[in-house]
Every structure is written in C-alpha cells, then in structure tokens.
C-alpha positions in Angstrom: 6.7 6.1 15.0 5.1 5.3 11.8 2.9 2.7 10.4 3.3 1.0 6.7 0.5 -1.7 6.2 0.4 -3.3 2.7 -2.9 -4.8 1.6 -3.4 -8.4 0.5 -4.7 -11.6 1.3 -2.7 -14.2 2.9 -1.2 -17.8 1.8 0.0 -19.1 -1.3 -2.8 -19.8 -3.6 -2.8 -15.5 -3.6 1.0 -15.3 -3.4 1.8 -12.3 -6.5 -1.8 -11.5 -7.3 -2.5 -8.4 -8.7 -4.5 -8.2 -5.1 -1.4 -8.6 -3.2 0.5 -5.6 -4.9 0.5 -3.6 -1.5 2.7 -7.0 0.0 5.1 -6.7 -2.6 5.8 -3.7 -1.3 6.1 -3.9 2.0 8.3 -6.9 1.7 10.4 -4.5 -0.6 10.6 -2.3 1.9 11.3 -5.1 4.7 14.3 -6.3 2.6 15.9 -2.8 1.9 15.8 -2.0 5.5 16.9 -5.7 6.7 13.6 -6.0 8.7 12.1 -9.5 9.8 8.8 -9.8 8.6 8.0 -13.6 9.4 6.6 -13.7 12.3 3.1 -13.4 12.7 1.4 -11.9 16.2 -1.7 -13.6 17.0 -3.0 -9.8 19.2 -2.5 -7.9 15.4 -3.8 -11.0 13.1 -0.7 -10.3 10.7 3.2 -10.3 10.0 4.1 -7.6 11.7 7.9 -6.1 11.9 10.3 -3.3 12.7 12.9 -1.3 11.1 14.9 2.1 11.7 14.0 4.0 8.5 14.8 7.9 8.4 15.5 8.4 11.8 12.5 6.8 13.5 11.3 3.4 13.7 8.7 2.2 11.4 6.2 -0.2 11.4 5.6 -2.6 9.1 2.5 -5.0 8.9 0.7 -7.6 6.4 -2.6 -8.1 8.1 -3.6 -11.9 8.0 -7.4 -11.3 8.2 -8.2 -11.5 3.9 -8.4 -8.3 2.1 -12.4 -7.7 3.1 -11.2 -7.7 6.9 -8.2 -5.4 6.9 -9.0 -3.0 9.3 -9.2 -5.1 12.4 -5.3 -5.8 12.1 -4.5 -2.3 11.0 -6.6 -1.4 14.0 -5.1 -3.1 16.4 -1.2 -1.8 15.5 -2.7 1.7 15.5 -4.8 1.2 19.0 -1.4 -0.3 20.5 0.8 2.0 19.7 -1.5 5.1 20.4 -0.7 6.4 16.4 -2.1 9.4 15.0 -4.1 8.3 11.8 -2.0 10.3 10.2 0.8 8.4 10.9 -0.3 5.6 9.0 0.4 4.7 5.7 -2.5 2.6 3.0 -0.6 0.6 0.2 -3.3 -1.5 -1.4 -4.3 -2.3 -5.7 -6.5 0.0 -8.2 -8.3 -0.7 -10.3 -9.1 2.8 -12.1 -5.7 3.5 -12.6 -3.4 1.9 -15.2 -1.0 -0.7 -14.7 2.1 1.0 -12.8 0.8 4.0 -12.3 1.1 5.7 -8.5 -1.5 7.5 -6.8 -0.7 9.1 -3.3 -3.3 10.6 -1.1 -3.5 12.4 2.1 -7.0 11.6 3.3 -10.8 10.7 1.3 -12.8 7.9 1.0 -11.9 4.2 0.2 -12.7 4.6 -3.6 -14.4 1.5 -2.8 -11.7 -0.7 -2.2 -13.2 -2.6 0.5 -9.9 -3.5 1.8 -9.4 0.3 2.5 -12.8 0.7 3.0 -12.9 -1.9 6.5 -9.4 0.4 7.3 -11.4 3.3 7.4 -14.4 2.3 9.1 -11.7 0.2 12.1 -10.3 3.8 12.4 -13.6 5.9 12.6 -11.8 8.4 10.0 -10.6 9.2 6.4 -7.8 11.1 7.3 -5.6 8.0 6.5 -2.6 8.6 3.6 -3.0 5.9 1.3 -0.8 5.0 -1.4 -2.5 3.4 -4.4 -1.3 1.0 -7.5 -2.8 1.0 -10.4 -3.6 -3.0 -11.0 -5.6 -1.7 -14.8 -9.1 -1.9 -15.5 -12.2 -4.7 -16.6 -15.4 -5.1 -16.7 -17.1 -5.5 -13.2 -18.4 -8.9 -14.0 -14.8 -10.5 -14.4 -13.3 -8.3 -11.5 -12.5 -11.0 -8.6 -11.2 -13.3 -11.0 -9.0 -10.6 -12.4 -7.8 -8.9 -8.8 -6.9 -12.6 -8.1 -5.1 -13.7 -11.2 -1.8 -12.9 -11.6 0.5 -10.5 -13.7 0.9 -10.9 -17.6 4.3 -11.9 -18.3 4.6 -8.9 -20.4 3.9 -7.1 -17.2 5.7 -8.2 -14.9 8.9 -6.1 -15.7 6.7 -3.2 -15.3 5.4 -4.1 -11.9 8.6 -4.9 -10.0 9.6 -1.3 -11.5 6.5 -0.2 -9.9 7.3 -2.0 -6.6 10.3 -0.3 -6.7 8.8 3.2 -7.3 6.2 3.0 -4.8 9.1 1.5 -2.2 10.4 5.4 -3.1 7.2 6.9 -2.3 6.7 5.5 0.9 10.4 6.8 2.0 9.6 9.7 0.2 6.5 9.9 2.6 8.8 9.3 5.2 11.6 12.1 5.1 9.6 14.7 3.4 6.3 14.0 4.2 2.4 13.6 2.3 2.7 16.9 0.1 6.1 16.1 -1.1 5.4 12.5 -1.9 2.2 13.4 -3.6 3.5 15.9 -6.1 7.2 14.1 -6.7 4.9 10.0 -7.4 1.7 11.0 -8.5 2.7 10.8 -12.2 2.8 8.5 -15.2 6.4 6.3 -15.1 7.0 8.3 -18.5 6.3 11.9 -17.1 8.5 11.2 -13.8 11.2 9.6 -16.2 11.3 12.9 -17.7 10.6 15.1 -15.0 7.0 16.1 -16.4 3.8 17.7 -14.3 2.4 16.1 -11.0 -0.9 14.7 -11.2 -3.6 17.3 -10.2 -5.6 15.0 -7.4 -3.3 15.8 -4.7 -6.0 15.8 -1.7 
C-alpha cells in the first residue's frame, strides 16, 4: 500500500492557488483512476480515498488541516495503516523552482516549506519522497500573497501540462520506483520534450 498526499489548504477562497498545486494533482490522479475523493474522515482531518493503481492499492489524501498543519492528517493515514515512510509520497508548491518545472526527491529536509516541514516533524523523519512544483519565484515580502493568488492566464496552459506531468511522475514513482522517477521528471518541460539530461539533485 502506498500513500499520495497532495498539499494545499482547504475551501474555496484557496480553490486553484498556486498553494494548492499538490490538490490539482491528486485530484488528477483521483479522476484517471475513477477514485472518490469527496468524502472527508473526521480520524485523518482530510479527503481521503482509494484506488487500484499498478497493482496495489493506493492511497490518496487532501489533508483538511491548512497548509501549516499538514502533518497531523498525513500522520494519522501513515500511523493507521502501519506505512513505511518510504511509502509515502510529498506533492506540494516551490517556490525556487520555475513555473512547471518538476523536482523529485527521495528523502532531505522540507526546503522550508512549512507544509512539508509539519510532515516531517508528524513523521519524526526525512526519509519521505516528495515530489515538488515549481510555483516561480518573488521577493519574500510579497510571498503569501503570491502562494495564494492564482495562476496568470498566460500560465495556466502550462500548469495543467504540469499537472499532467507530475500525475506521470507519481505513477512513474509507482511502477518503477524513486530512482527511476527522479532521473526520467527531474528536467526542464523542454529537455524531457526532447529527451535531454536529468537534473543532477537526485538525493
């Protein structure tokens, strides 16, 4: 069994926030593999559901608890099931990497994302894959309104892409596991477009 939590902070007035990139996907996911992802469980504080995904069930869960609070919901999923840490699986927003662009990672610290950060610190470890999305970068005194606001029009095409890609990665991480994933998504768009070099952070 295998955990996917997405990242993001909960009702409509954050609904497609840059934030709230690490929802998009997991509702991606939901929707290609025809799981039901509307219920919320008061024990995990989130929307929690099920699917069959390459040949084991998988977890999927969009912790209710705001961003800052992640980790009790992810937590609790990973305490009730008895998962390994590395059976779980990070997607949350970046702000040091460019619009669009992937970053997978096998274990290390939060970057400070302090959604990631109150993840690692529920789990007691670092050895957590996390797949990040590059949201782009500002200045640190316009960040919260920027992490909240939402996509440019102009980038929108390139972010459902993204979902898309990172959708892959995660099934990626899946069948093939952490290594694989990491050196077939950690590029630009343009270099996987045209089959160029991995990224070298692959720990």
């Amino acid at each position: 069994m295998k955990l996917v939590a997405g990242l993001g902070n909960p009702g409509p007035r954050y609904a497609q926030s840059r934030h709230n990139i690490g929802f998009a996907v997991v509702d991606e996911l939901a929707r290609r593999w025809a799981a039901e992802l509307s219920r919320y469980d008061r024990h995990f504080e989130g929307l929690v559901g099920a699917a069959a995904a390459a040949g084991q069930t998988v977890l999927l869960l969009k912790p209710a608890t705001y961003m800052n609070e992640s980790g009790r919901s992810v937590a609790a999923v990973w305490r009730f099931y008895k998962l390994a840490a590395e059976d779980i699986l990070v997607v949350h927003d970046d702000l040091d990497l460019p619009v669009g662009q992937l970053r997978l990672r096998a274990a290390g610290s939060s970057g400070g994302h302090k959604g990631m950060d109150d993840v690692l610190r529920h789990l007691g470890t670092d050895t957590v894959p996390r797949l990040r999305i590059g949201i782009g970068k500002v200045r640190r005194d316009v960040t919260v309104e920027y992490v909240l606001s939402r996509f440019e029009p102009e980038e929108r095409p390139v972010m459902e892409a993204t979902v898309g890609r990172a959708a892959d990665a995660v099934e990626c991480w899946l069948t093939r596991g952490v290594a694989a994933a990491m050196n077939e998504f950690n590029r630009r768009p343009d270099e996987q477009s045209r089959g160029g070099p991995a990224s070298a952070d692959r720990t």
